[in-house]
N, C-alpha and C positions, 0 to 999 in steps of 0.2 A: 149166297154167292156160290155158283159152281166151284170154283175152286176151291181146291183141298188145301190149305199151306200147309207144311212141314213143319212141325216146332221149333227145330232147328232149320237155319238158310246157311248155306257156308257164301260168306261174303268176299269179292273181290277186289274192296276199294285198294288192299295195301299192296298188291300185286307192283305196282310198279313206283316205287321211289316213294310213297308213300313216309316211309322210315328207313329203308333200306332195298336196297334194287333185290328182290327174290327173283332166282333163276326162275326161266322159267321151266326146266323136267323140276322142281322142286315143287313149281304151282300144280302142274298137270298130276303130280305126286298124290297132291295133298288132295285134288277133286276125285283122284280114282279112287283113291284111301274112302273120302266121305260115300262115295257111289257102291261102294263096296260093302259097306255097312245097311246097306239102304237106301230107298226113296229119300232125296233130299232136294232142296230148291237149292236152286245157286243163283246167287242176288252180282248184277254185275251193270254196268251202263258205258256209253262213251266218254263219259268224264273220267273215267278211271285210269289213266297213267295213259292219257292220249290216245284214245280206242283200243289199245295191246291189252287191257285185258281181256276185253269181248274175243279178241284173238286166240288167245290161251286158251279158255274156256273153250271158243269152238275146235281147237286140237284136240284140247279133253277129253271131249264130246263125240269125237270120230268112233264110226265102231260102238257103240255104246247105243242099245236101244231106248227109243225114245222115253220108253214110260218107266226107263230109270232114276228120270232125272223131273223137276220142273226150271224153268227158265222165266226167272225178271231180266225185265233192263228195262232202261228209261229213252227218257227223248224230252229236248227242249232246252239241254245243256251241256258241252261240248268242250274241251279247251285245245288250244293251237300255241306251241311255244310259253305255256305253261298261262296263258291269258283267256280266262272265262267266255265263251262265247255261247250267246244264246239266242234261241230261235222260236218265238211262237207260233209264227203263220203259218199255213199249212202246208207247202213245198218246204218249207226248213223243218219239218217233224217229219214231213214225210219222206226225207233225204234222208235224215237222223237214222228212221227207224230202217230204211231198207239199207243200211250202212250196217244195222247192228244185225239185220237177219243175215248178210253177205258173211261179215268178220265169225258168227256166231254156226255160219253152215245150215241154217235150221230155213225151215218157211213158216215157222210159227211162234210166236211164243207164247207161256202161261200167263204172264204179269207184266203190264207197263204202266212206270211210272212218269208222272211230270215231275221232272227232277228239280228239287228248288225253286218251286213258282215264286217269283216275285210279288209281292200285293202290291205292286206300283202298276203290273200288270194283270191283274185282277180282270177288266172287260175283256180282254184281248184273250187268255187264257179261258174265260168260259165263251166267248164268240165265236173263236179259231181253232184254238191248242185241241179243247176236248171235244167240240164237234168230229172234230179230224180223227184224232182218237179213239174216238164212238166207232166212226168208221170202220177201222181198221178191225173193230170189233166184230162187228156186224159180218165182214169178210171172213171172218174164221180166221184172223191172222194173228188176233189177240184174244187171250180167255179172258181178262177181265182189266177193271181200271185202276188205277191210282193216282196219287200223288204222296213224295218221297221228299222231305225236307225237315231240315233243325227250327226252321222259322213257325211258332206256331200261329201266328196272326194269320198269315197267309193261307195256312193249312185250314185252321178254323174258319176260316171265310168261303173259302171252297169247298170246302165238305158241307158245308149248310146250305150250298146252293149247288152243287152238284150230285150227279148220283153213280157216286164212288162205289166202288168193289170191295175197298178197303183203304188204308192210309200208312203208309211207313211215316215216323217219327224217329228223327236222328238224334240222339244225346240230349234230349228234354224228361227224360222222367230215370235216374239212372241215381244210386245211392247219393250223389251228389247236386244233384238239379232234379224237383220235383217238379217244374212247374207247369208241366203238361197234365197232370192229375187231371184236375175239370176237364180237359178234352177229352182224356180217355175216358171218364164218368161218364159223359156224355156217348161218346161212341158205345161204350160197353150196353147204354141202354138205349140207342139205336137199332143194337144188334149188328152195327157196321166192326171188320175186323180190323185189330190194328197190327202193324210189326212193329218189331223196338230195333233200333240201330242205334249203334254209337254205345251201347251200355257202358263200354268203362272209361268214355267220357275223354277218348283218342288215345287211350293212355295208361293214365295214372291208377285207374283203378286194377288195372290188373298187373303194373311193377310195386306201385305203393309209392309213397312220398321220398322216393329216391333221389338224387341229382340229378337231374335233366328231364325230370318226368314229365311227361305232355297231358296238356291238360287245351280240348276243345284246340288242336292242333297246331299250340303252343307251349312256350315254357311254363309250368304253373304256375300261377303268382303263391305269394306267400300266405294268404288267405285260405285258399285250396292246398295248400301244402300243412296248414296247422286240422287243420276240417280231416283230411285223408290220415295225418297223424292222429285223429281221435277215433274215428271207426278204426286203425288198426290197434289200437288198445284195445278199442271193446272184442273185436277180432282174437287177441290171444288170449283175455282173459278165457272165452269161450272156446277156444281152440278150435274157430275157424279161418277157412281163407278165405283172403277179403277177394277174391275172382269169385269165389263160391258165394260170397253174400250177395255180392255186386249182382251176379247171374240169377240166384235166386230171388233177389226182392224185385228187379223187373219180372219177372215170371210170373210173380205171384197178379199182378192186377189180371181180371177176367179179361180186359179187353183186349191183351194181347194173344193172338193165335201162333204169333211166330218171332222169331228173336232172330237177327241176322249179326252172325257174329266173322269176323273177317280171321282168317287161316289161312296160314303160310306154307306150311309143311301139315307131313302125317304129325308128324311127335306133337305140333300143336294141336293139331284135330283131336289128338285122343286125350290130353290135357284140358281141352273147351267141353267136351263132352263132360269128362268128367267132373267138372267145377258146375254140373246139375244134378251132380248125382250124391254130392259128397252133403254126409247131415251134420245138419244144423240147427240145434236146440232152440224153444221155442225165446226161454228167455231172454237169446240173444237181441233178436227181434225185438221184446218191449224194454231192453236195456239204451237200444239206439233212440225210442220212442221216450222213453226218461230223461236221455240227455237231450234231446229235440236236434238229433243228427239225421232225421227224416221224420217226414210232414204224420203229422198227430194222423191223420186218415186215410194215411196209404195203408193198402191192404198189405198184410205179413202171410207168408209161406205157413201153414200147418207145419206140426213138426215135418222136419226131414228124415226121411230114412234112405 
C-alpha cells in the first residue's frame, strides 16, 4: 500500500455531543497541538456530530501545509437529526464524498473508508459502493481504500472479496472484546493493514469501572463492570494504568499499523500519547493470560520501557 499510516491517528468521532459538546477553538486546539508534534492522520467522516466535524478539522487545517497532516473520512454513512442515513449507490457516495472534500477544504484525501457496510448489503457495496470508490481512486482524489466498522462479519466478507488498502476495526479486539483475533490473524498474514478504533471500548477502559461508565456507547452492564474491576486489580497489583494496558495490548498484534484514538483537547493529546509510552512489566501481561481476562493467544507487548 502506498500509504504511510501514522501509529497514532488523532480521531474525531467525540468532537460533537458524543459525551460532551467540545468547543470548538478547544478541537482546533487539540489538532494544531497533534500537528505540532508531528506528521499525524486525523481520522474524521460525516457521521461525526452531523458533518461539523469534517468542519473543524478543515479550519484546522487552514494555513497548514499539506504534508503535515494525512486525511481519512469515510462515505456511505451519514446522519440528519440524529437518524442514520445511508447511501450505497453511486451519486449518494459520490455526494458524501464531495460534501466531505468542500467541509474538509482539501481536493484530496489519503484514506476513505465504507463507513459500517452492512452485510445485508454486501452485493450492492462490491457492485456500486467500491466500484465508485475505485474510481475516485484512480482520479488522484483518493490514496487508498477501506472499510471502517465494529461489525466483523461484514468486514470479513469484504475483505475476502475485495482489494482493500487496509481495514479499520472499531472496538473488536480491545482488553475487553478479543473477538476480532482470527481476522486480524488473517490480515496480519495477508500482509493487508489494519487500524484499531474504539480501544477503550467508548469508555470504560480508560475512566475504569466508575459510575456511569460507557461501555460500546452505553451504560456498562454489570458484567463488564465486574471484568474491568478485575484487570484494574491486576493493574495495581503491577502498578499500571489500565489506559496504558488497554493501549498497549492493541498495539502489540502485528496487524495493526495504526491506532485511532479520539482527542478533545492538548492536555488529552499529551495523556494518550503518553499511556504508549508509560512501562509495563512483562508479568503483567501473563498474569491477565492466568486469570483468562484476555484470549490464551493474543500477542503480549515485550517488555515496556
Amino acid at each position: 500500500m502506498a500509504l504511510q499510516l501514522t501509529p497514532i491517528a488523532f480521531g474525531t468521532g467525540s468532537f460533537r455531543g458524543l459525551y460532551r459538546e467540545v468547543p470548538d477553538d478547544e478541537a482546533i486546539q487539540a489538532i494544531h497541538a497533534a500537528l505540532d508534534r508531528g506528521r499525524m492522520m486525523i481520522d474524521t467522516a460525516p457521521w461525526y456530530g452531523e458533518f461539523q466535524a469534517e468542519s473543524i478539522v478543515g479550519r484546522a487545517l487552514q494555513g497548514r501545509p499539506r504534508s503535515d497532516y494525512l486525511i481519512s473520512t469515510k462515505v456511505a454513512l451519514w446522519s440528519v437529526n440524529r437518524q442514520a442515513v445511508r447511501g450505497y449507490r453511486r451519486d449518494e457516495v459520490l455526494w458524501s464524498f464531495e460534501g466531505s472534500l468542500n467541509r474538509l477544504g482539501l481536493e484530496s484525501v489519503d484514506l476513505i473508508h465504507i463507513h459500517d457496510p452492512l452485510e445485508s448489503e454486501f452485493e450492492l457495496i462490491v457492485s456500486e459502493t467500491y466500484p465508485t470508490v475505485a474510481s475516485l481512486k484512480e482520479q488522484g482524489l483518493v490514496g487508498a481504500i477501506s472499510i471502517g466498522t465494529g461489525t466483523l462479519a461484514a468486514a470479513e466478507r469484504l475483505a475476502d472479496v475485495l482489494p482493500l488498502d487496509c481495514v479499520m476495526i472499531a472496538g473488536r479486539y480491545t482488553l475487553l472484546d478479543q473477538s476480532a483475533l482470527p481476522f486480524l490473524n488473517r490480515l496480519a498474514d495477508r500482509g493487508t493493514p489494519a487500524i484499531a478504533a474504539g480501544i477503550y471500548s467508548t469508555g470504560i477502559l480508560a475512566t475504569g469501572a466508575v459510575p456511569g461508565a460507557k461501555f460500546n456507547y452505553g451504560d456498562a452492564p454489570p458484567d463488564i463492570l465486574e471484568r474491568v474491576r478485575q484487570l484494574e486489580a491486576v493493574c495495581a497489583r503491577h502498578q499500571v494504568s489500565l489506559k496504558s494496558a488497554a493501549a498497549q495490548f492493541v498495539r502489540a498484534h502485528p496487524a495493526h499499523h495504526s491506532i485511532v484514538m479520539g482527542i478533545e483537547s492538548p492536555a488529552q493529546l499529551h495523556e494518550t500519547l503518553a499511556a504508549f509510552d508509560s512501562p509495563i512489566p512483562p508479568e503483567f501481561w501473563h498474569e491477565l493470560k492466568s486469570l483468562q481476562l484476555i484470549h490464551p493467544e493474543s500477542p503480549i507487548p515485550e517488555a515496556s520501557s
